[in-house]
N, C-alpha and C positions, 0 to 999 in steps of 0.2 A: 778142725779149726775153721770158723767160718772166715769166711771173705769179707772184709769190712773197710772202708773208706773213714778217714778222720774227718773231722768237723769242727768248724769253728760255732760260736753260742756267744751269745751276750747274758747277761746276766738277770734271770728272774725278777719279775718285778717285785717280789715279798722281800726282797733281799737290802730292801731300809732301811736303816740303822734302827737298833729297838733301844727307847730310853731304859728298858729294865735291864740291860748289860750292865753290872757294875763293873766289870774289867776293862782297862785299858783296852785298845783292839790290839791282836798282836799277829803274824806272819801265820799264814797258812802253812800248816809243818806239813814238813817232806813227806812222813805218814802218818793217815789220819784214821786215829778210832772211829769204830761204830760200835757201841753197845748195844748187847745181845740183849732182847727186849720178850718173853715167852709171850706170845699170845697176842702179839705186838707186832709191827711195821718189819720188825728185825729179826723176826721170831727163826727164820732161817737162814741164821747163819753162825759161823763158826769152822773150826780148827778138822783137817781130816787129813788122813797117810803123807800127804804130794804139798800139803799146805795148808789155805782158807780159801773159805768159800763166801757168795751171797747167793741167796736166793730169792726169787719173792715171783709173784703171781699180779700183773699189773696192765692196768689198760692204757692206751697211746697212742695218741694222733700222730701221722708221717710228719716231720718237719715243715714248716711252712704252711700245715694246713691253715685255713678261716675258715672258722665256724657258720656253715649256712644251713640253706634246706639238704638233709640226706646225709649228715653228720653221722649220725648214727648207722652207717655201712664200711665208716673212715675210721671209726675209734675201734681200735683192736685191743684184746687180748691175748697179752703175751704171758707165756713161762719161763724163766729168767733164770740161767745158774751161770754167775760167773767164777772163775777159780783162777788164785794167785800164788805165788809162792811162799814159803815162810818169812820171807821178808816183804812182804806185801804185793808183790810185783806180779802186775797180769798174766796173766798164763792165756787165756782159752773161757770163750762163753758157748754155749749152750740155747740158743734162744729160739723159742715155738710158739707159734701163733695159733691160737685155739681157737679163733672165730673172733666176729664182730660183735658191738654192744646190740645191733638190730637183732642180729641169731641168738643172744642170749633173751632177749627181751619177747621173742617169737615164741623160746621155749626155757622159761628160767627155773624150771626145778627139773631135778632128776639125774641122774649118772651120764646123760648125751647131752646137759648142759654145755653153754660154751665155760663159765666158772666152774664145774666140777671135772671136765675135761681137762683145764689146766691147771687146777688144783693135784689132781690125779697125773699130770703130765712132772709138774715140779718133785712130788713125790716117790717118784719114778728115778728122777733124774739126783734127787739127795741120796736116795739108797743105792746108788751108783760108784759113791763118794766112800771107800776103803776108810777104816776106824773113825768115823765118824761121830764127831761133839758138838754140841751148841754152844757156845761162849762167844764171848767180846772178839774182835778182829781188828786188826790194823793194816789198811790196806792204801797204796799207792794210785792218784790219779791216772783214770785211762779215760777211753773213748773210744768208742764203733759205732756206723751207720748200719742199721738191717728193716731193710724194708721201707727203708726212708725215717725212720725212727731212730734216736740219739739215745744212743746206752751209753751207759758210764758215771765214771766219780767226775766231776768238772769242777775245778777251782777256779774263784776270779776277786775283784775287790768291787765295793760299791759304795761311795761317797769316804773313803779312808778304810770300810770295815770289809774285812778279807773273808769269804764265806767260800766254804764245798758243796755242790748239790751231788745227790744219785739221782741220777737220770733212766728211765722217764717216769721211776718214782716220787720224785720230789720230795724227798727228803731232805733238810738242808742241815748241814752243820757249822757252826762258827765258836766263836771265845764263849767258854774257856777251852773249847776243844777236847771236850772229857769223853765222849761218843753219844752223847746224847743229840736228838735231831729236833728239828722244826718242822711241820706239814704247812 
């Protein structure tokens, strides 16, 4: 289990109310779908022996950074397997750092990539995971700090409309709360 500190967050700025909602806004449910998407944002994740899982291969500024000269030494690449229990409930994450956007941008093809290392790192870490499926998941808000970096499901509201992000993926989810996301 890693070591992780909780965190507070404010609310993403895309997180505006969109005139194409045609639903009422309605309460962020206790637990929230994410549709299983192949080939897609969500492409890993799903049901295995102990529970559900996410996974995903994603890059991330430490908290608080501002974007200046030498940004590209700051934004990392992580590999991400978090896992819950059947009832959506955190268990335990998994997370590796595969290098910086400059190290991939010094050497961006080939198997010593910093994206094919954590590609190959995530893949490592799903075939880890006992009878393991891809499908739909319903998983419980959490939160961890690693490396200065905010993981997690984070709920909050924004002018009346109640929205989830995955952090520091950016995925968002809101009404009608079917498990489809926003980027």
């Amino acid at each position: 289990m890693l070591p992780f500190r909780l965190a507070t967050i404010a609310p993403h700025p895309h997180h505006a109310p969109r005139d194409d909602r045609k639903v009422s806004a309605m309460a962020v449910p206790e637990v929230i779908p994410i549709a299983y998407e192949p080939h897609g944002r969500t492409e890993a994740i799903g049901q295995y022996a102990d529970g559900q899982f996410i996974g995903s291969v994603t890059y991330a500024f430490p908290k608080g950074f501002e974007l200046d000269t030498g940004w590209e030494d700051h934004k990392r690449l992580y590999s991400v397997l978090h896992t819950f229990d059947a009832d959506g409930r955190y268990r335990d994450s998994e997370i590796w750092c595969a290098g910086t956007w400059a190290e991939q941008q010094r050497a961006p093809h080939g198997p010593e990539s910093v994206l094919a290392r954590a590609r190959a790192h995530l893949a490592t870490m799903l075939r880890s995971l006992p009878r393991r499926t891809y499908t739909d998941i319903a998983i419980r808000p959490f939160q961890l700090t690693v490396d200065g970096v905010l993981f997690g499901l984070l709920t909050g509201e924004d002018e009346g409309e109640p929205w989830a992000e995955l952090y520091p993926d950016l995925l968002g989810f809101g009404a009608p709360w079917d498990g489809t996301y926003d980027t």
